[in-house]
C-alpha positions in Angstrom: 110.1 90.2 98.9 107.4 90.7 96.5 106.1 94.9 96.7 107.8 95.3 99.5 110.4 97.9 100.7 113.4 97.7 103.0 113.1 99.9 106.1 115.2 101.2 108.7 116.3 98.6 111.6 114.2 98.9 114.6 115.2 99.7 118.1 115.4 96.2 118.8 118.0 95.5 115.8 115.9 93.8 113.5 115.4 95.0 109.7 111.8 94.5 108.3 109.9 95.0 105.2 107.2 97.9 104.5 104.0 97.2 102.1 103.4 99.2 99.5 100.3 100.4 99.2 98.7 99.0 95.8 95.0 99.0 95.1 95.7 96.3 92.3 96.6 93.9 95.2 93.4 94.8 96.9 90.3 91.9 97.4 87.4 92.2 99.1 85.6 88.9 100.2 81.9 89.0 101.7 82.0 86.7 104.0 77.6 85.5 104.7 77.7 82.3 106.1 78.7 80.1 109.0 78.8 76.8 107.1 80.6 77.4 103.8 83.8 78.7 103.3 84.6 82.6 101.6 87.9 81.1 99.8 90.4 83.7 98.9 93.9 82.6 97.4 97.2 84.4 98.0 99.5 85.0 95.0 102.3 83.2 94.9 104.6 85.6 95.6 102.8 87.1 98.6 104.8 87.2 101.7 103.1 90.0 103.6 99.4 90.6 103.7 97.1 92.9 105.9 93.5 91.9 106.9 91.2 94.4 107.3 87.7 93.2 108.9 84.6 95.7 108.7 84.2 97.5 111.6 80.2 97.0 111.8 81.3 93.4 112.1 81.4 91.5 115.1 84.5 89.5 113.6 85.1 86.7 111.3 86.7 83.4 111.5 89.4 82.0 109.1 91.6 78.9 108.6 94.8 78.9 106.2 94.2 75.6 105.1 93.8 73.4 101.0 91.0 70.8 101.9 88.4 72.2 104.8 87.8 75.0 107.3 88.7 72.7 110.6 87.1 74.5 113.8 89.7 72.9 115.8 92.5 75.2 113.8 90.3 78.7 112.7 91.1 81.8 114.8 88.8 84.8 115.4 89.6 88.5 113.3 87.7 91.0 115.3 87.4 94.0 113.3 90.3 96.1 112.7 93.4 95.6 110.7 95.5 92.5 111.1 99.4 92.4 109.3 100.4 88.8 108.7 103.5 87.3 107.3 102.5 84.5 104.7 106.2 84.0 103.6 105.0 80.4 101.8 103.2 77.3 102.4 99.1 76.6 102.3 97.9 80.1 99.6 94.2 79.5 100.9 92.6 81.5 103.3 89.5 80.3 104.5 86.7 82.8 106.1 83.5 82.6 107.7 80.8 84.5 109.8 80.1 84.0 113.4 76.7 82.8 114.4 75.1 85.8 115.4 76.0 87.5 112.2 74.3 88.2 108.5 77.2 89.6 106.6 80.6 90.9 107.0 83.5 92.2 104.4 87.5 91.3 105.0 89.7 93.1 102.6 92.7 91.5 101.7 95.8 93.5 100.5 98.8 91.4 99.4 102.1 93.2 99.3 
């Protein structure tokens, strides 16, 4: 993997991978509205990425999909940091706000 580094096996036998923390493969999206999309794309090679959804934030929702955010397929990011595998597939993250909110901020770091 991509910026990544091998790590110890876990207690439960399995090896994983480790980020590295770059600020290069830092982006931040503003994410203001609950009708159209805030579009990031992945690189190509990322297989590991953390979200990281501003804590004055009630949450944002996002879809991994090409065309159209699809309500029946978004899931909710409360604020707080969420590490994701993306090991290949749809490179098109899709965000937006929740009703009741104006503006919030998702930083994306990609290993």
């Amino acid at each position: 993997m991509a910026h990544t580094i091998p790590t110890a096996v876990s207690a439960l036998g399995d090896a994983f991978e480790a980020m590295l923390l770059d600020s290069s493969r830092v982006t931040k999206v503003s994410v203001t509205s609950t009708t159209d999309d805030a579009v990031h794309e992945l690189r190509d090679d990322t297989t590991l990425i953390v979200l990281n959804v501003d804590s004055a934030s009630a949450g944002v929702l996002v879809c991994r999909l090409d065309d159209a955010f699809d309500e029946e397929h978004d899931w909710l990011l409360q604020p707080g940091q969420h590490p994701l595998n993306v090991p290949g597939g749809i490179r098109r993250l899709r965000f937006r706000a929740l009703a009741d909110e104006t503006e919030s901020v998702v930083r994306i770091q990609e290993n």
